[in-house]
C-alpha positions as CSV (number, residue, x, y, z in Angstrom):
1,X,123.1,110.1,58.4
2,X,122.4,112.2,61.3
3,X,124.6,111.1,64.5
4,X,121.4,110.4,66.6
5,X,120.7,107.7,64.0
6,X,123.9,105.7,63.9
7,X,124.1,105.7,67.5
8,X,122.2,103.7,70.5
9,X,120.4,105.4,73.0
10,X,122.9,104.6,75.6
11,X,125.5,106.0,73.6
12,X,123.9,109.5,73.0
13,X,123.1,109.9,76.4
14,X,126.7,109.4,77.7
15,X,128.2,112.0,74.6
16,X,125.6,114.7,76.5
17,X,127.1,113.7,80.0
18,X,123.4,112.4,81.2
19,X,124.4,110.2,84.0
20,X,123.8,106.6,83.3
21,X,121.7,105.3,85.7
22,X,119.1,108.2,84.6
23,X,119.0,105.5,81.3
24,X,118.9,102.7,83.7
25,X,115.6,104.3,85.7
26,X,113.5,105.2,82.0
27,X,114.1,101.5,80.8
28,X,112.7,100.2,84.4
29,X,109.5,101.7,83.0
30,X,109.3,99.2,80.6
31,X,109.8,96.0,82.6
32,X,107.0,94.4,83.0
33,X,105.1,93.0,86.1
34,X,103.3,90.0,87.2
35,X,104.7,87.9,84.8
36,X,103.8,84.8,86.9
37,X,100.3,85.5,86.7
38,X,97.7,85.0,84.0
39,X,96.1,88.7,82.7
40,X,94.7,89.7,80.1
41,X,96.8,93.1,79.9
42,X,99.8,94.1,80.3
43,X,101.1,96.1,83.4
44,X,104.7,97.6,83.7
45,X,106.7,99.4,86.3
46,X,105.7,102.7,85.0
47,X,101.6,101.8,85.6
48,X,102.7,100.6,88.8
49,X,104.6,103.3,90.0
50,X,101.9,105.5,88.3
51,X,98.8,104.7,90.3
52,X,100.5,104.5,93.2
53,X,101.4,107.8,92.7
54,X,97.6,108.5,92.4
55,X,96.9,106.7,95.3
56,X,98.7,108.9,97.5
57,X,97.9,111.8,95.9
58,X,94.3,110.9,96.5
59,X,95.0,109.9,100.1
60,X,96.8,113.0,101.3
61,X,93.9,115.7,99.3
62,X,96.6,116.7,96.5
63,X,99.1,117.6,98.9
64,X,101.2,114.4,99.4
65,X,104.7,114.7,101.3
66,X,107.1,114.8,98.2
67,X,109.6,112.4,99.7
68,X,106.8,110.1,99.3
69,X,106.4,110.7,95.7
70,X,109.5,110.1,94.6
71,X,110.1,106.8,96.5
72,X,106.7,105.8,94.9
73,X,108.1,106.6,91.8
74,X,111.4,104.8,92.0
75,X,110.6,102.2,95.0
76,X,110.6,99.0,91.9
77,X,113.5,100.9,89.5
78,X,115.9,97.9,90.6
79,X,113.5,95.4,88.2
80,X,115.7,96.7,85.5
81,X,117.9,94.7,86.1
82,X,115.9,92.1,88.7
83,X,112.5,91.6,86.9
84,X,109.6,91.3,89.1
85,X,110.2,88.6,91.8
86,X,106.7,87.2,92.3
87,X,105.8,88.3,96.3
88,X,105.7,84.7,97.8
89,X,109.4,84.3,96.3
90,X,110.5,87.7,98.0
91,X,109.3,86.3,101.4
92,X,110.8,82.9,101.5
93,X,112.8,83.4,104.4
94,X,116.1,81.8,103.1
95,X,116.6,84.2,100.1
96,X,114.3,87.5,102.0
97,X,117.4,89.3,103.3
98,X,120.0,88.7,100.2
99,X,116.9,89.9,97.6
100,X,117.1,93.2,99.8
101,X,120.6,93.6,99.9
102,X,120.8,92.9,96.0
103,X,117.7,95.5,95.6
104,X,119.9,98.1,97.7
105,X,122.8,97.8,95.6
106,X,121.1,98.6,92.8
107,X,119.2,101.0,94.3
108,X,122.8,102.6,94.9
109,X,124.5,101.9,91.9
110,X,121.5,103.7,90.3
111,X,121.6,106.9,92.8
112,X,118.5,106.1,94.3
113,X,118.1,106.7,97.8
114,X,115.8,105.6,100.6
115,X,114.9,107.9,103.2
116,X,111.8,107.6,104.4
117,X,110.7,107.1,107.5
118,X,109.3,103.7,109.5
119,X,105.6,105.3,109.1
120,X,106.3,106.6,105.4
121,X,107.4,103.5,104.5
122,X,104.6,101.8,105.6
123,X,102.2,103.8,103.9
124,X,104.5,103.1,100.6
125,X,104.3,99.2,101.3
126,X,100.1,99.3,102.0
127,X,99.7,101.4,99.0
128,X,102.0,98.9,96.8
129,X,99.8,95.6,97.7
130,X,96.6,97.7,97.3
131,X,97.4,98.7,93.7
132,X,98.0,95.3,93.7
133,X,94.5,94.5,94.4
134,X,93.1,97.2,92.2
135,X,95.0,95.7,89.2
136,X,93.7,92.2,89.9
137,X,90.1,93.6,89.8
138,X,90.7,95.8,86.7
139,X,91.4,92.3,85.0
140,X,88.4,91.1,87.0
141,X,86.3,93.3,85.1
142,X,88.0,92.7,81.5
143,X,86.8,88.9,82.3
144,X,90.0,87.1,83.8
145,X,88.5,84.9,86.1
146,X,91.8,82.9,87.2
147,X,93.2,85.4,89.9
148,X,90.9,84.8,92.6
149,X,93.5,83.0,95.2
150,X,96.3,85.8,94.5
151,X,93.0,88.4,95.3
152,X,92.1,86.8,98.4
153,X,96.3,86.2,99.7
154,X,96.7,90.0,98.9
155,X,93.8,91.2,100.9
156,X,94.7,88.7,103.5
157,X,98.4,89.9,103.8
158,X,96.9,93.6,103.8
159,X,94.5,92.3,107.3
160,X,97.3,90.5,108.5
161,X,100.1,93.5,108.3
162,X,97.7,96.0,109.9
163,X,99.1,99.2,108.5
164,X,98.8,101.8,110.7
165,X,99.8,105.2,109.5
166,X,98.4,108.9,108.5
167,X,96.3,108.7,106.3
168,X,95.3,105.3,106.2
169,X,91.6,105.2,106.8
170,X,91.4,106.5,103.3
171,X,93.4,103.3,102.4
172,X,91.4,101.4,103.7
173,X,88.2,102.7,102.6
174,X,89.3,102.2,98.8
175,X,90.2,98.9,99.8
176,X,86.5,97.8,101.0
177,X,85.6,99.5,97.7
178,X,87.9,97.1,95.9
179,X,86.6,94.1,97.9
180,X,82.9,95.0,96.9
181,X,83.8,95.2,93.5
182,X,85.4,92.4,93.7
183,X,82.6,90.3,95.6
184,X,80.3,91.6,92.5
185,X,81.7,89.0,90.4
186,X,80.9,86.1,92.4
């Protein structure tokens, strides 16, 4: 039997010398999101991190600052080992602070570092909860009806956080897209 065969995925990966937490990032793909809420698909990390990648692709006309990217890219990797927290858990004020500090460290523990700036990392956060809102209407359309209070508390949050950033007139124009597409339903 070949040696690939007999052994895990894990194990091949550390007889090559292919740093660990590389195998940590590719299984954070997989973990999937919104668990809390009734769909009708299913949506991972990997679509997540996806579209918001296509988001701000779209925003900045092909040309999006790469340090952007990658935290787009890796910004939820720490669900490997955390799952997705459900957003009004992740703002209770008791816990907020030790979520982030657990988040960092295994941000850290998997090399993954965060250096964007304040306006950059606005931008990431706006885009996040608006790919929010463009999943929830996606199921919308495939006939889930039951998501109508998390649609109008994400759009609410969005008003209420006033990004402000370059860029984000295009944000905001797919998000009155989102909302008439939304409001077609009613």
């Amino acid at each position: 039997m070949e040696l690939s065969k007999q052994m895990g995925l894990s194990k091949q990966m550390e007889l090559y010398n292919f740093p660990n937490h590389l195998v940590e990032q590719l299984q954070a793909g997989h973990v999937e999101r919104f668990h809390t809420v009734q769909r009708l698909g299913v949506r991972t990390v990997a679509h997540h991190s996806f579209n918001i990648m296509l988001i701000l692709n779209w925003m900045y006309d092909n040309e999006p600052p790469g340090r952007l990217m990658r935290a787009a890219m890796q910004h939820d990797l720490h669900e490997v080992y955390m799952g997705d927290i459900p957003y009004p858990i992740k703002q209770n004020l008791e816990i907020k602070d030790a979520l982030k500090e657990i988040e960092t460290g295994i941000n850290n523990r998997m090399g993954i570092k965060n250096d964007l700036t304040e306006s950059e990392q606005k931008t990431l956060d706006a885009v996040d909860l608006i790919e929010f809102m463009y999943y929830l209407l996606e199921e919308r359309q495939l006939g889930n009806t039951n998501n109508q209070e998390i649609f109008t508390r994400a759009a609410n949050i969005h008003t209420k956080n006033n990004y402000s950033f370059p860029k984000s007139e295009k944000l905001f124009e797919f998000k009155k897209w989102i909302i008439r597409e939304w409001r077609k339903f009613k």
